[in-house]
N, C-alpha and C positions, 0 to 999 in steps of 0.2 A: 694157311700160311705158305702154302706152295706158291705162290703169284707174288709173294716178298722174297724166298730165295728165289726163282727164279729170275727176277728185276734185280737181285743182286750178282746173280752170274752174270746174268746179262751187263752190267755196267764192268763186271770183272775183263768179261770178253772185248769191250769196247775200247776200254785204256789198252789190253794187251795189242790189240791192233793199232793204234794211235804210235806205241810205243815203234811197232816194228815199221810204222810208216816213218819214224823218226830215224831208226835205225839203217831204211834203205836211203833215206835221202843223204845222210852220215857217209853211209858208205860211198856213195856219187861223189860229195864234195872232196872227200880221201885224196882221191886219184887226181883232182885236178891244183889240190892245195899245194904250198909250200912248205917248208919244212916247218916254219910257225902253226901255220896254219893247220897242218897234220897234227904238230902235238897238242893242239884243242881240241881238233875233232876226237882223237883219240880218247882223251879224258872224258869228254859228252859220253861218247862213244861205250866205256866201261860205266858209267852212272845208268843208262838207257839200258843196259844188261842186269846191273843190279838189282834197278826198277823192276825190269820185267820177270826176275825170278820171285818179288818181291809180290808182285800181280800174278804171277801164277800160281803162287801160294795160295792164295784168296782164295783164285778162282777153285783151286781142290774142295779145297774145305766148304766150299758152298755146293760144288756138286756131289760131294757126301750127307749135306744137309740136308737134300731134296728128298721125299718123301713121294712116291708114286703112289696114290691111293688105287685099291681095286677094282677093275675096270668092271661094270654092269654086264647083268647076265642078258642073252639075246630074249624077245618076246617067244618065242618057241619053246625056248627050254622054261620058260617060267609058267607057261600056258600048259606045258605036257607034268607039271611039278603038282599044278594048282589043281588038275582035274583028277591026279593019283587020290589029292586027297577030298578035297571040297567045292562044288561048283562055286566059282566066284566071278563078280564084272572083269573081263579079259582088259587091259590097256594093249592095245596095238603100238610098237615106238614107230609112230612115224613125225614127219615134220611138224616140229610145232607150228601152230597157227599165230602170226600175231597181227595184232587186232588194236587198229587206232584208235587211241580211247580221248584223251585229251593232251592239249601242247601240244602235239606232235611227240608223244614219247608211247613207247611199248611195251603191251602184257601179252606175255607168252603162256599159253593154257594149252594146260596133254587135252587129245581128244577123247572120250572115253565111247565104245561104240555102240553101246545102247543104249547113250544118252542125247540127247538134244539141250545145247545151251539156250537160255532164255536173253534178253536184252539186257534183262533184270539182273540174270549173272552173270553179265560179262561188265558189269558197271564199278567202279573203284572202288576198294573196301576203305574204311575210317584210314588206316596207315596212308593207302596211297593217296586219299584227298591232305591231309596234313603236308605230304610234300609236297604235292602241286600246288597249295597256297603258300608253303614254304620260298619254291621257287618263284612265285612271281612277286612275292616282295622282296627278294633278291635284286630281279627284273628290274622294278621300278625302282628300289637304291641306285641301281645302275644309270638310267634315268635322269636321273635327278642331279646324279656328278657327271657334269657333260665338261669335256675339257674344253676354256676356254682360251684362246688364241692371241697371247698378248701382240697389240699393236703397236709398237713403239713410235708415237710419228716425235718428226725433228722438232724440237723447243723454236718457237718464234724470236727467242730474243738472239738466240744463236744463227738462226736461219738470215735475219737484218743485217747481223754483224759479218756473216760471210757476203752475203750481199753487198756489204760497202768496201768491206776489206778484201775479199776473197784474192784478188790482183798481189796487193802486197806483200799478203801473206802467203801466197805461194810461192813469191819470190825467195824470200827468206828461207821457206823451207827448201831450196832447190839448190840455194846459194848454203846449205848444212849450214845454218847458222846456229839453231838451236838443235842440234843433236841428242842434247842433252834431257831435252823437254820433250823430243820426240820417244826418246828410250823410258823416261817415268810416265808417259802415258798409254806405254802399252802394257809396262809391270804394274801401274795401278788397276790397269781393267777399266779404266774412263771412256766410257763411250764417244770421244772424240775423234776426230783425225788430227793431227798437228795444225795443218791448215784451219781450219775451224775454231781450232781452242787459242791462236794467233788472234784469229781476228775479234775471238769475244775477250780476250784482253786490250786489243786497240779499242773497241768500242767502251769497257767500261772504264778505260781509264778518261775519254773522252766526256763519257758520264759523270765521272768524278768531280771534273774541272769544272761542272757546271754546277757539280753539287757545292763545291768547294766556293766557286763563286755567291754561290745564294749563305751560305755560313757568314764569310765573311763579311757582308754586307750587313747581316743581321749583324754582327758584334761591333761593326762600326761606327752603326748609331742607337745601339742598346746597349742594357748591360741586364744582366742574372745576377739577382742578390738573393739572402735567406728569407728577408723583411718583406711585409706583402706591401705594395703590388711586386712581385717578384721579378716581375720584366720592368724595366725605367728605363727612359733616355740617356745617354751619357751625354758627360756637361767637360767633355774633356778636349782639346783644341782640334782641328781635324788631323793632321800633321804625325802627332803624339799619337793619336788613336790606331792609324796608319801602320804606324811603326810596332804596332802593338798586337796587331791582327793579321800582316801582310803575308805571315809565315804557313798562315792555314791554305793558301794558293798553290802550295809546292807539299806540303805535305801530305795532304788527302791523297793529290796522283799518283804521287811518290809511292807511298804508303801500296796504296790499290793497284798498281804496278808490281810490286814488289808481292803482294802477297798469294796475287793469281798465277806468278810465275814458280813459285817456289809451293804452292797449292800441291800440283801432282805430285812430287819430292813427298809432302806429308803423309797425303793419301798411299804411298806405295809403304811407306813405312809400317804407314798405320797396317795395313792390309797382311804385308810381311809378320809384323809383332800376331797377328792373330791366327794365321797360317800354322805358325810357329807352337802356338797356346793345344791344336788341333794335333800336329801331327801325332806325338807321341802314339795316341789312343788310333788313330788313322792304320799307322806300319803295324800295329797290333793285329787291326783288323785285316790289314794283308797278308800278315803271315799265318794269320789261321785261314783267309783262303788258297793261297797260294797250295797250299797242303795236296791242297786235291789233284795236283796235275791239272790246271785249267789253263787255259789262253792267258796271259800277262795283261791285254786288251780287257775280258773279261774283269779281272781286279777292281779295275777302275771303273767300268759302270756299275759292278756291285755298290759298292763305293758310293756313287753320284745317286742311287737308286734307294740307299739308306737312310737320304737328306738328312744324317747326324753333322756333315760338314762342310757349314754354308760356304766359308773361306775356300778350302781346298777342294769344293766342287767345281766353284770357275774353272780353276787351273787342268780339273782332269775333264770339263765337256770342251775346252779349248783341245787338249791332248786328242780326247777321242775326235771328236773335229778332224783335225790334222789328218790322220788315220784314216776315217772312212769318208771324209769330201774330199780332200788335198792330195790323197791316193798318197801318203807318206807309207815308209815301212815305221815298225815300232819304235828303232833305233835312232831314227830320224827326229822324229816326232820329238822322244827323248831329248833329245841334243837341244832341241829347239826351246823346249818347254822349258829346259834347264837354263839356258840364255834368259827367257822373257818372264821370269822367277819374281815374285819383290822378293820371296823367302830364300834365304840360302841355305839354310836345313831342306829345303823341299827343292832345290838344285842339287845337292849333295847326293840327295836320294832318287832324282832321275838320273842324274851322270854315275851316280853306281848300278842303278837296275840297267842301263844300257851295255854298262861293259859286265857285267854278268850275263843277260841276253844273249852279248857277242862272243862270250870267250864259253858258254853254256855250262855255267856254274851251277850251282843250288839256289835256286829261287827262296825255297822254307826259310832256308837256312840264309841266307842273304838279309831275308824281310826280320828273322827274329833275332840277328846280333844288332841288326839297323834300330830296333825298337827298344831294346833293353840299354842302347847306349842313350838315344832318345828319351827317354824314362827317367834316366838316372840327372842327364839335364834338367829335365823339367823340373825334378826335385829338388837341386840345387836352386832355381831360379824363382821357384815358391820360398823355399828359406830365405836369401836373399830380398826377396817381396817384400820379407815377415820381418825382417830385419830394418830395411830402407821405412815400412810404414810405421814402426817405431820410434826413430827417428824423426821424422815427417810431427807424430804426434806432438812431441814433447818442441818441434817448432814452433806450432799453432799454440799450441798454450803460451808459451810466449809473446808472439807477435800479437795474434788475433786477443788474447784476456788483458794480459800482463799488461805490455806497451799502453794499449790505449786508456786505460784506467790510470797510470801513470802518468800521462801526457793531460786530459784531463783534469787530475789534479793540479800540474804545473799552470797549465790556463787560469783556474779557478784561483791560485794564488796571485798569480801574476796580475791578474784582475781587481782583487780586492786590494792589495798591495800597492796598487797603480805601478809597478816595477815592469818596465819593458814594453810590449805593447799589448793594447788591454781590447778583448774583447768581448763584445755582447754574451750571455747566456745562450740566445738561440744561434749566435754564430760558432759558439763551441760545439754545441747539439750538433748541428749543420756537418762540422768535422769530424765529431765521431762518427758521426751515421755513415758520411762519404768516405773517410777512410776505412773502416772498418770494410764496408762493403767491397770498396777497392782490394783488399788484401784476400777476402774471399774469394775474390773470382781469378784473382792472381793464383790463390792457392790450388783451387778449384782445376784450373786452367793446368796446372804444372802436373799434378797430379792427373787428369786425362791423357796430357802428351807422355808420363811416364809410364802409365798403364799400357 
């Protein structure tokens, strides 16, 4: 047990020096601060004191722990012991010999001096062969997990479209016309540039128009009934038909326009809400490291290294990014990452780790009020959940049972009645099945974007 306190004085001694490197650079910045800037350091300044009495406490109490066991008697005095009483094989201490036996690992064997080793004994006994086949199916596990090197090459259909567009679309972005577009796709994390993700919106709405033309055409000289053959010609004047089709021209681009631009807006939400789902349990997991006196940097690859949190990993390998390529300081970095947030809970909590950093507060103590307020949200927002899908319930059994069984029967009367307008049997079928479906994906649909 002596080589466990020892590696804990040892870590005792390290913080204590960490502490007093903190405490002489404190003392530098003193002299050159303002008077703001004096009454921070001053405060760091008595926390770095309290620390360190706090660290030196430890470190006693681990050097009272240690145990010196008693040091071995010389070969002389044990050789002059052994002949008082009984001739026996002498050990001479000298160097042990060690002796490559397999892997590349070593056995150390006393020499005894009137004896001669055989090959035979110097060969590994049952123990040592069980680890050496232990260690090479280690080896070969290793082996076997080779990290592989994602390649990400550019999508073709994006690569055509900056090809045709590229020109326009730079314009646009130069002339800030979309700012707006360019800010949700860097909070959604979309692998695009503005320029790019411009031009694969000119191109599909281009797409559209053609798709929209081939629609049209189909409906202007067919029609879709329940009855088989379910495709027929229409028998309806050209003019009339026109009038009756023309709207599908303007609303597919329209539509596919509107939805790729408002796209990243979603995805930044969407990303945000789950960010959000994450942090609580995340600040948890900071303030039980934070504890240790670690780098703040540190935190967050803990963190990314844990992959408990796919959402808020982007956010902290973008951070550490910054940091060790971009040659940012921590506080920088911070400010930054708090701008290009979807989450505002996870801006909240870099714009306070920054000015705690800056003003050299309590880190523990920062990460565990941030978490327990965190917590208590999240609990509200599960009740509320529990609440809304309650609600939600007693909709659907309305809409989706109720309603249509209702509406149904009014058909069916209206039918045999001849009252109003009467239709087929399978044209009712036809209705409920489409409506019903309709209302499910409707529902379906509201309930994803609420979650």
């Amino acid at each position: 047990m002596i080589s466990k306190e020892f590696s804990q004085l040892k870590e005792s001694i390290l913080k204590q020096k960490k502490i007093v490197k903190e405490l002489i650079s404190a003392r530098n910045h003193y002299s050159q601060g303002n008077a703001e800037e004096k009454r921070i350091i001053s405060n760091h300044f008595k926390n770095l004191i309290n620390k360190l009495r706090e660290v030196n406490k430890e470190g006693i109490s681990h050097v009272y722990s240690v145990n010196i066991s008693k040091p071995l008697k010389k070969a002389s005095e044990i050789s002059v012991k052994q002949s008082e009483e009984k001739p026996q094989k002498i050990y001479e201490k000298k160097p042990l010999i060690k002796k490559k036996i397999h892997h590349q690992f070593e056995i150390s064997r006393p020499i005894i001096l009137d004896k001669k080793y055989s090959k035979k004994d110097m060969k590994p006994d049952k123990i040592e062969r069980e680890t050496f086949k232990r260690i090479d199916k280690e080896k070969e596990k290793l082996k076997k997990k080779k990290v592989q090197k994602k390649e990400e090459s550019v999508n073709s259909y994006v690569k055509f479209a900056n090809k045709l567009f590229s020109n326009v679309s730079k314009k646009l972005v130069d002339d800030r016309t979309f700012d707006t577009l360019e800010r949700d796709l860097i909070k959604a994390s979309m692998k695009f540039t503005p320029q790019e993700y411009l031009s694969t919106i000119l191109l599909s709405s281009i797409v559209s128009i053609f798709i929209a033309s081939f629609i049209m055409l189909f409906f202007l000289f067919f029609n879709i009934g329940p009855d088989l053959p379910i495709i027929t010609r229409t028998t309806e004047e050209f003019g009339t038909r026109i009038l009756k089709v023309f709207w599908l021209m303007f609303v597919i681009p329209i539509g596919t326009l509107i939805l790729m631009f408002f796209y990243p807006s979603i995805e930044k939400n969407s990303s945000g809400n789950k960010m959000d789902q994450e942090m609580p349990f995340a600040t948890i997991h900071m303030a039980a490291i934070s504890g240790s006196m670690i780098n703040p940097t540190k935190i967050f690859e803990i963190l990314i290294s844990t992959k408990e949190y796919p959402k808020l990993s982007k956010q902290f390998t973008k951070l550490i990014n910054e940091i060790n390529i971009y040659g940012y300081d921590i506080v920088s970095a911070l400010r930054n990452g708090a701008s290009n947030s979807p989450s505002k809970k996870l801006s909240e909590l870099y714009n306070g780790l920054a000015t705690t950093i800056n003003s050299g507060g309590d880190l523990p103590d920062f990460f565990e009020k941030r978490s327990e307020s965190l917590l208590f949200e999240y609990g509200l927002e599960k009740e509320k959940m529990t609440k809304a899908a309650e609600t939600f319930m007693d909709i659907y059994i309305s809409v989706v049972i109720a309603a249509p069984m209702i509406l149904m029967i009014l058909l069916m009367m209206m039918k045999v009645s001849g009252l109003g307008v009467s239709l087929s049997t399978q044209m009712i079928t036809l209705i409920m099945i489409i409506s019903v479906t309709v209302i499910n994906i409707v529902f379906l649909s509201f309930l994803e974007v609420k979650k």
